[in-house]
PAZAVEX-265571 format. One record per residue (C-alpha): residue number from 1; x, y, z. Coordinates in steps of 0.1 Angstrom, whole numbers. Layout:
 num     X     Y     Z
 NUM     X     Y     Z
...
//
This chain:
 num     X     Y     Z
   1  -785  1515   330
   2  -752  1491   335
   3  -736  1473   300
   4  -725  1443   310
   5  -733  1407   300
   6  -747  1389   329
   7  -748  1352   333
   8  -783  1342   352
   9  -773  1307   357
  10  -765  1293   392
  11  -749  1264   402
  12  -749  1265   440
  13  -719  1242   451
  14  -701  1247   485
  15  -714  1276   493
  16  -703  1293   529
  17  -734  1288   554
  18  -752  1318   568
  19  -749  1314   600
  20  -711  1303   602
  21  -687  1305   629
  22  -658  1330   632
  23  -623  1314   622
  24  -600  1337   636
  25  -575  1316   644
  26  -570  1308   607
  27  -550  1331   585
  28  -568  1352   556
  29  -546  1350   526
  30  -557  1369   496
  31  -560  1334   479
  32  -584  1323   502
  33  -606  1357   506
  34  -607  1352   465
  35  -617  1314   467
  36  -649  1324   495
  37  -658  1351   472
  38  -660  1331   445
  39  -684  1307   461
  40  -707  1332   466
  41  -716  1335   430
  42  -725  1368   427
  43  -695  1379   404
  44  -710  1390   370
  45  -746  1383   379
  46  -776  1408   365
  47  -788  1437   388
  48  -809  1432   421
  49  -835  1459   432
  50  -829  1450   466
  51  -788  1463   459
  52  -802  1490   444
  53  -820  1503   471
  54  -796  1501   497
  55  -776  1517   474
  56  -800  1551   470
  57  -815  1551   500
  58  -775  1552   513
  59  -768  1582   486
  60  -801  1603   505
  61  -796  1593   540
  62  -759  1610   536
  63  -767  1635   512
  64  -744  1622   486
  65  -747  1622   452
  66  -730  1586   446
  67  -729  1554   462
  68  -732  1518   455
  69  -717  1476   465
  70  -686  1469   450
  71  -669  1437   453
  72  -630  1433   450
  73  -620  1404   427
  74  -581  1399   420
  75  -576  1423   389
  76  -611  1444   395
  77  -633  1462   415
  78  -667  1446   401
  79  -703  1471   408
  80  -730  1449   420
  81  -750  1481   427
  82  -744  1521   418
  83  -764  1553   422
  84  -754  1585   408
  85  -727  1571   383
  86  -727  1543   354
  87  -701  1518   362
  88  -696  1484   360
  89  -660  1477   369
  90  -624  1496   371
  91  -591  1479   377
  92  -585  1470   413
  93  -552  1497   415
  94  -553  1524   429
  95  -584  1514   442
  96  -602  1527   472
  97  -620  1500   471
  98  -592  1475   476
  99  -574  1494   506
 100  -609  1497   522
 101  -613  1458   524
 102  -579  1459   547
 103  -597  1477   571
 104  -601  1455   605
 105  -629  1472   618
 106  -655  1500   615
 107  -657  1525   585
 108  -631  1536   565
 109  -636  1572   559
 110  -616  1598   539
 111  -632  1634   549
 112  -612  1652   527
 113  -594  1636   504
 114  -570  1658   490
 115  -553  1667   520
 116  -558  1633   536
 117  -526  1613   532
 118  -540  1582   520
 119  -556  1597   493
 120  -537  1630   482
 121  -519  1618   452
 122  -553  1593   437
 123  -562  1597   404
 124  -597  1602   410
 125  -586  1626   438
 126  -560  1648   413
 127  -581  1640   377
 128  -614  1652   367
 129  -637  1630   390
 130  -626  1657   417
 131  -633  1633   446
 132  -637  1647   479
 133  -654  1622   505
 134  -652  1587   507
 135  -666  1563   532
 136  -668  1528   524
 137  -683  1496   550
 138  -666  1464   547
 139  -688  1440   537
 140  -676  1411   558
 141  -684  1376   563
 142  -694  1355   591
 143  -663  1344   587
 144  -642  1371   587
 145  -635  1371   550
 146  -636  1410   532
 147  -660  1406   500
 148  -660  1446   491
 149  -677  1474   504
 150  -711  1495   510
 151  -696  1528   495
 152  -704  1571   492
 153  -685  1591   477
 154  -689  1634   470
 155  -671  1659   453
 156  -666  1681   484
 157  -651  1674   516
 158  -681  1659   545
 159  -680  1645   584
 160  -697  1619   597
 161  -699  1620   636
 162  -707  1586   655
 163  -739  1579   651
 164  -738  1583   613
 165  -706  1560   611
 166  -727  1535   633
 167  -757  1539   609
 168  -737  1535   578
 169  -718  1507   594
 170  -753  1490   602
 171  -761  1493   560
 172  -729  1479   552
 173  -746  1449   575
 174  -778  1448   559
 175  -759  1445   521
 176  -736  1415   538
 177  -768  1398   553
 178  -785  1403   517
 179  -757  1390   500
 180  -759  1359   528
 181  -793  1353   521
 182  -786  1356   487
 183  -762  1327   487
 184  -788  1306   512
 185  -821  1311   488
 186  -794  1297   457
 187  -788  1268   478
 188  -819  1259   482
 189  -829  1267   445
 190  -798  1240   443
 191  -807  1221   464
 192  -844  1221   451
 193  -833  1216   413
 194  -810  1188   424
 195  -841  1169   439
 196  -864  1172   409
 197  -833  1164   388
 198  -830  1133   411
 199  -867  1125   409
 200  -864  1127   370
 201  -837  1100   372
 202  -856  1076   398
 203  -889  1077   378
 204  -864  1072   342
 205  -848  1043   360
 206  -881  1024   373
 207  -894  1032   335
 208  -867  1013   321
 209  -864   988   349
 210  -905   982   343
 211  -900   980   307
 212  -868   953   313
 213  -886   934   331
 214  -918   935   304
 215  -893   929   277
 216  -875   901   293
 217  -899   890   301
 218  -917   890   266
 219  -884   875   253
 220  -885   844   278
 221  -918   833   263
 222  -913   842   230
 223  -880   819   234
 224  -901   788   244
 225  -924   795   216
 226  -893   801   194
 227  -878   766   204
 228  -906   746   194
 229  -911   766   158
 230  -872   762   150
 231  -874   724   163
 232  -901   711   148
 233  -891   727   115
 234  -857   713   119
 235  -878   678   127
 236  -899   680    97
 237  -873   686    72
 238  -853   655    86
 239  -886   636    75
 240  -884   650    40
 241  -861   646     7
 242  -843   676    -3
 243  -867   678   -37
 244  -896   675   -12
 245  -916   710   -23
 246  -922   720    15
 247  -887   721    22
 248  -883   759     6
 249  -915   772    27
 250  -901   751    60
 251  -868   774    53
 252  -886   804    53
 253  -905   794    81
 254  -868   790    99
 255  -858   823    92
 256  -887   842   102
 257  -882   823   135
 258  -843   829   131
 259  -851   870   129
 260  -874   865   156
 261  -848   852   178
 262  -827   881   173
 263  -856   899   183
 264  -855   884   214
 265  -818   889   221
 266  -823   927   213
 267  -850   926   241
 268  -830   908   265
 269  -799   924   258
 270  -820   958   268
 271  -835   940   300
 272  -796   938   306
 273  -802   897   307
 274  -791   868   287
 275  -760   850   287
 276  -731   869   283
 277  -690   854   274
 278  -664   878   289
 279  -628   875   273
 280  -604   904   270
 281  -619   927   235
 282  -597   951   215
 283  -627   971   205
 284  -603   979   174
 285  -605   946   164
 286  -641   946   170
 287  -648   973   143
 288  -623   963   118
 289  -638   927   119
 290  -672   944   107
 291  -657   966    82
 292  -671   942    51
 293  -703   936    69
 294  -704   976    74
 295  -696   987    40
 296  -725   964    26
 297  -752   975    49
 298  -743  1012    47
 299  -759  1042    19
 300  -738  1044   -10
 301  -738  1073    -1
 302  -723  1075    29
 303  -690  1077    37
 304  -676  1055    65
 305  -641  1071    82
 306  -626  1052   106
 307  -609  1070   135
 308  -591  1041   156
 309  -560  1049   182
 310  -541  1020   181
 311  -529  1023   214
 312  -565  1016   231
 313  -571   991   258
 314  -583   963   259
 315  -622   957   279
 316  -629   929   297
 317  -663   923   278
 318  -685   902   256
 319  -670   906   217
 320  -703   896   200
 321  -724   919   222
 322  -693   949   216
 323  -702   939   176
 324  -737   944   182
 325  -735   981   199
 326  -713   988   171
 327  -734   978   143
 328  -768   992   160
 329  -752  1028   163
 330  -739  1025   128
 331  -773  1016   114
 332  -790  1042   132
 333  -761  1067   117
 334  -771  1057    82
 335  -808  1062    91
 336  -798  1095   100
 337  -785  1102    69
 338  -819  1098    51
 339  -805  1089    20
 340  -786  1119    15
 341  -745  1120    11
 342  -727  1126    47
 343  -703  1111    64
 344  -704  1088    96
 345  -670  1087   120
 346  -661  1058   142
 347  -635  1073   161
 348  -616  1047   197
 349  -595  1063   225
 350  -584  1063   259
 351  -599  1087   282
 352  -598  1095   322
 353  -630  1102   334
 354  -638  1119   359
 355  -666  1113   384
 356  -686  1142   369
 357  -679  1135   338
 358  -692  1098   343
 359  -724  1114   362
 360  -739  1135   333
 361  -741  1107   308
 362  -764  1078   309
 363  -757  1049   336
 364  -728  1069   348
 365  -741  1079   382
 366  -722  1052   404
 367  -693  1049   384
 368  -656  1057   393
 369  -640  1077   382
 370  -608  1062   361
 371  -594  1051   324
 372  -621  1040   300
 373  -620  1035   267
 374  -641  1053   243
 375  -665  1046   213
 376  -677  1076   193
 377  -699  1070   163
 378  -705  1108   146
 379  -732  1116   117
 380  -737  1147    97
 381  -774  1136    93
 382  -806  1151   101
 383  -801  1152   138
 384  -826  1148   168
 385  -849  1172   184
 386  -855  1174   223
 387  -885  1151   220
 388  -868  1126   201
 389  -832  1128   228
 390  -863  1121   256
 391  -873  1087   246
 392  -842  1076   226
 393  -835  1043   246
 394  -871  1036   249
 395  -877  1001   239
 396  -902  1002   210
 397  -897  1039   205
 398  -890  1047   167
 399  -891  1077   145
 400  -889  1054   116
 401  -921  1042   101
 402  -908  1009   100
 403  -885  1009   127
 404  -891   984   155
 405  -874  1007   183
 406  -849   977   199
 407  -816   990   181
 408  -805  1014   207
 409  -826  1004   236
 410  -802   971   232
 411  -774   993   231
 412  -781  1009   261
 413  -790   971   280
 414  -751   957   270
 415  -738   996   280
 416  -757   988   307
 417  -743   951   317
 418  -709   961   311
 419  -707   988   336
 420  -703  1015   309
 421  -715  1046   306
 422  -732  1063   273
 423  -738  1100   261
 424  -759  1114   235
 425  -750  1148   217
 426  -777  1158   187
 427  -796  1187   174
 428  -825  1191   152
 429  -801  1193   114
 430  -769  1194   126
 431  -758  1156   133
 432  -755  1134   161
 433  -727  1121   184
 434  -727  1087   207
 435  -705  1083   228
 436  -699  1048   246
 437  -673  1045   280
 438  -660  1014   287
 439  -640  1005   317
 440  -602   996   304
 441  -582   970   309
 442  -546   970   311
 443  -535   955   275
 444  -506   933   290
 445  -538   910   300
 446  -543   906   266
 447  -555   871   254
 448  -579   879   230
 449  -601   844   242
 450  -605   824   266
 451  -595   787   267
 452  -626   764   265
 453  -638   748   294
 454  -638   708   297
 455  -668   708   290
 456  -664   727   256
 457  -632   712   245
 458  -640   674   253
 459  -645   655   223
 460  -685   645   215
 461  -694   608   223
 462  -717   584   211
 463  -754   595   231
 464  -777   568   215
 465  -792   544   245
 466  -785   571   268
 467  -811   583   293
 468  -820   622   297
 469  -842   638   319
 470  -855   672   303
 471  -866   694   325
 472  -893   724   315
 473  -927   738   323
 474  -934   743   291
 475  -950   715   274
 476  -945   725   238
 477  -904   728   246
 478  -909   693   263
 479  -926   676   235
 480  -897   693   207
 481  -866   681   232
 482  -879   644   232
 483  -886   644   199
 484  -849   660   188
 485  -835   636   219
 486  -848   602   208
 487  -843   612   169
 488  -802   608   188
 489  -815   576   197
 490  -817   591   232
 491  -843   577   259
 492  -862   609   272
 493  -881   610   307
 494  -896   646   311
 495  -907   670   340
 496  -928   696   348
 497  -910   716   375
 498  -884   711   398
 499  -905   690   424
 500  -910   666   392
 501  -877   665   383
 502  -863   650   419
 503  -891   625   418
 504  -882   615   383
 505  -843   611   401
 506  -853   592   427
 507  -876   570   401
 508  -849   564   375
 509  -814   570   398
 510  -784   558   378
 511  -802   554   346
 512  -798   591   338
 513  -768   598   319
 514  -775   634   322
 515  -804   667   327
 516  -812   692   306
 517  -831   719   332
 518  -850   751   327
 519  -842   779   347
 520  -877   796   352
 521  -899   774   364
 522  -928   775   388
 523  -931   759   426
 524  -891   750   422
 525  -871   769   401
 526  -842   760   381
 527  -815   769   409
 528  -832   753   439
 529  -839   721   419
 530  -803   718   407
 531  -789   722   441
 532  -813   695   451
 533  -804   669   418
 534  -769   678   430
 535  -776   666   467
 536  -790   633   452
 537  -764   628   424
 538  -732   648   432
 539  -719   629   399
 540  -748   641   379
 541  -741   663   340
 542  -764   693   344
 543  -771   716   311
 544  -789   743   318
 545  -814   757   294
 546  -835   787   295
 547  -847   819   272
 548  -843   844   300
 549  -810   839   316
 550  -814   857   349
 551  -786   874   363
 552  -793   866   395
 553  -801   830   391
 554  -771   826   375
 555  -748   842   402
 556  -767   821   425
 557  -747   789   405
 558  -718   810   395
 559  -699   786   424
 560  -713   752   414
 561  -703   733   392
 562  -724   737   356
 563  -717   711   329
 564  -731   733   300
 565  -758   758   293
 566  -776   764   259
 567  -802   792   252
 568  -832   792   234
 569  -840   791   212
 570  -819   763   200
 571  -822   732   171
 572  -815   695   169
 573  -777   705   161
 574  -770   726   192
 575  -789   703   215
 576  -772   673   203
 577  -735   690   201
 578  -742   704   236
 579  -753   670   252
 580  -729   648   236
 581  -698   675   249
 582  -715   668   279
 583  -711   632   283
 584  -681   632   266
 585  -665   651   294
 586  -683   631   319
//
């Protein structure tokens, strides 16, 4: 039995080939014979019968009583295999070992080693080993690289004429041609794990992808449903005196709608959709602008430490959305907690990533590797278990009987839409860390916001006697626009669809001051149609409107020239503040 710790684990990378071609025109340095070693993995690695055997049947076809495969590292002779003698390793000088890998060719063979030159004065030779015979075989590769040696050894002088050299020789071959296929069967093991591992990854991706598209998709409608709940509330309390009794259960009724609406922009914001306003973040800022709004939502008895290296940089990102993966991590910290004191760290930093690095985290596969600045939120709370680490960005998935299971599946959509990359480390008791890459920015870019478009800035304008065609195929989103519109004093035409709208263009022309369009739409969609109202009105104000901002609707406009845009769902305020900006500017 050999004492050592072996380490069973493989990770076959750039391994030499089998079947390689000699190099002899390239020069072996002892840097480079180390390096080829090395890739062959087999360094510190648990016993092998098939070693073993080689190595007693060498010991009985040569009548010794010790042999074994030793492999010359750069400060050891390491045993993969010994008969006869319990070793695992000894230092690499004096080593016979190490001079028998300088051997060009053929066996190296010491008959009797005390008179032999070479090995008169060795310590194993001269001390109480007594060594007599050595004969090692160079276990070489295809490539001409020395690895170790096939070696017998005796305590009394022995000759080997030429056919035994020749057989021993062919042993040494069969070990090398082991240790080759050795390296061959762990690359496809590699190569084999690195599929699955793929596989894993493909079906995780078209699971989330399927359950964007179901929650986007959810979101869209709810959005339109959303629109005409929040309007026609907003419309009915117009119609009433501020005494009126059914004003307190129409507020209510607005902020169950206004929690749904969040709803939605959790959903969207994990079907990596929705509209999104990039300007250059301090994600410093970001955090210490929800320090209040923190403190009051957190445990008493938890306490919050904030980490933050001042010399971060800046991301080129939406701040709201950076708020909202703040806050979502935070709140699932103080779940963690479970009402018990600990302590949750928000800790920023710099960090150069490497490609690697990137790959082992979520979203990180296709990212370069670079500067990107960190988020880290830490808990010392009840931690996760493998299960739980499985499904943790699973929209809907909570461990919390009252959980709804968006908080970090939205986390991972705006991770996600801002090219970032996020890692999860937890176990069952002992806490949990997030940690959140975002690509950097260099902080001389810094303006914190953006100016405001024309659009934005102009000054609103009287709309009443105005005439706007609304756009959408849903007919309760129609019916609460006019409504909102023509309380403005605005005239209203409505369509259906794209198709509609053109007609309605060609029927009205000049009269329309401006559109409001949907983007989803059936038979022509929002994009085609406003390419087409363009064609027909090059002068026309278009504001578009939709609950499920595509992304690649909108890069298909990201050249044109939009006048405004307003989600749903919105009220009679932000309808009216967006239209008359509109004509304003127009």
């Amino acid at each position: 039995m050999r004492s050592r710790e072996a380490d069973p684990r493989h990770a076959a990378v750039d391994r030499p080939r089998a079947f390689s071609t000699m190099q002899d025109t390239l020069p072996i340095t002892e840097a480079e014979r180390l390096a080829v070693l090395r890739r062959y993995e087999i360094l510190d690695t648990p016993p092998e019968d098939t070693f073993d055997r080689i190595s007693a049947l060498s010991a009985r076809l040569f009548g010794t009583p010790i042999a074994g495969v030793s492999l010359v590292d750069h400060d050891r002779v390491w045993f993969k295999s010994t008969y006869g003698v319990d070793l695992t390793e000894i230092a690499r000088d004096p080593g016979l070992c190490s001079t028998a890998i300088l051997q060009t060719e053929g066996v190296y063979l010491v008959s009797s080693a005390k008179t032999d030159p070479r090995t008169s004065a060795h310590p194993f030779v001269t001390g109480e080993f007594g060594l007599q015979f050595y004969a090692s075989a160079v276990l070489r590769t295809p490539d001409g690289y020395a690895l170790g040696t096939l070696f017998i050894l005796d305590t009394k002088p022995r000759h080997l004429d030429a056919r035994e050299l020749q057989s021993f020789e062919d042993l040494g071959n069969l070990v090398m041609a082991q240790i080759e296929h050795r390296a061959a069967n762990q690359q496809l093991v590699a190569a084999e794990t690195q599929a699955r591992r793929l596989e894993a990854r493909m079906r995780k991706a078209q699971k989330m992808e399927s359950l964007g598209l179901l929650a986007g998709g959810i979101a869209h409608d709810f959005n339109n449903l959303l629109t005409a709940i929040l309007g026609n509330t907003d419309l009915a309390r117009a119609h009433l005196t501020e005494d009126s009794p059914a004003q307190g259960s129409l507020e209510r009724v607005d902020a169950a709608a206004r929690r749904a609406a969040a709803l939605c922009r959790e959903m969207l914001a994990f079907a990596g959709r929705g509209r999104i306003d990039l300007c250059n973040v301090d994600l410093n800022e970001v955090v210490n602008d929800l320090r209040r709004i923190l403190d009051a939502s957190l445990p008493k008895k938890a306490e919050l430490v904030l980490d933050l290296d001042t010399g971060c940089s800046l991301l080129r990102a939406d701040a709201s959305q950076m708020g909202q993966v703040v806050m979502n991590l935070l709140l699932n910290a103080a779940e963690a907690l479970e009402d018990a004191p600990g302590r949750i760290t928000v800790r920023t930093r710099d960090r150069v990533c490497t490609a690697e690095e990137l790959a082992a985290s979520y979203l990180g596969d296709e990212l370069p590797a670079g500067r990107y600045v960190e988020l880290a939120v830490t808990d010392t709370g009840c931690g996760m278990t493998e299960d739980t680490l499985e499904r943790l960005f699973d929209p809907f998935f909570s461990t919390k009987f009252a959980g709804r299971g968006l908080g970090l599946a939205a986390v991972l959509g705006v991770v996600r839409r801002h090219k970032g990359a996020i890692s999860v480390r937890s176990e069952s008791g002992r806490g949990t860390e997030f940690r959140v890459l975002y690509p950097a920015i260099e902080r001389a870019r810094r303006p914190r916001t953006e100016p405001k478009r024309a659009s934005e800035a102009a000054p609103s304008c009287p709309v009443r006697s105005k005439l706007v065609l609304l756009v959408d195929d849903e007919e309760i989103v129609r019916d609460v626009g006019t409504q909102m519109l023509e309380r403005a004093g605005v005239a209203v035409v409505t369509a259906a669809d794209g198709i509609e709208a053109i007609e309605r263009l060609r029927e009205f022309g000049d009269e329309v001051a401006c559109v409001l369009l949907d983007l989803t739409m059936p038979r022509m969609d929002g994009v085609e149609a406003f390419h087409e109202l363009r064609a027909l009105r090059p002068d026309l104000p278009i504001v578009l409107s939709t609950g499920h901002a595509e992304e690649q609707l909108m890069a298909k406009l990201q050249d044109a020239s939009v006048d405004g845009f307003i989600g749903k769902p919105y009220v009679y305020s932000d309808l009216m503040q967006r239209i008359s900006h509109v004509l304003g500017a127009n």
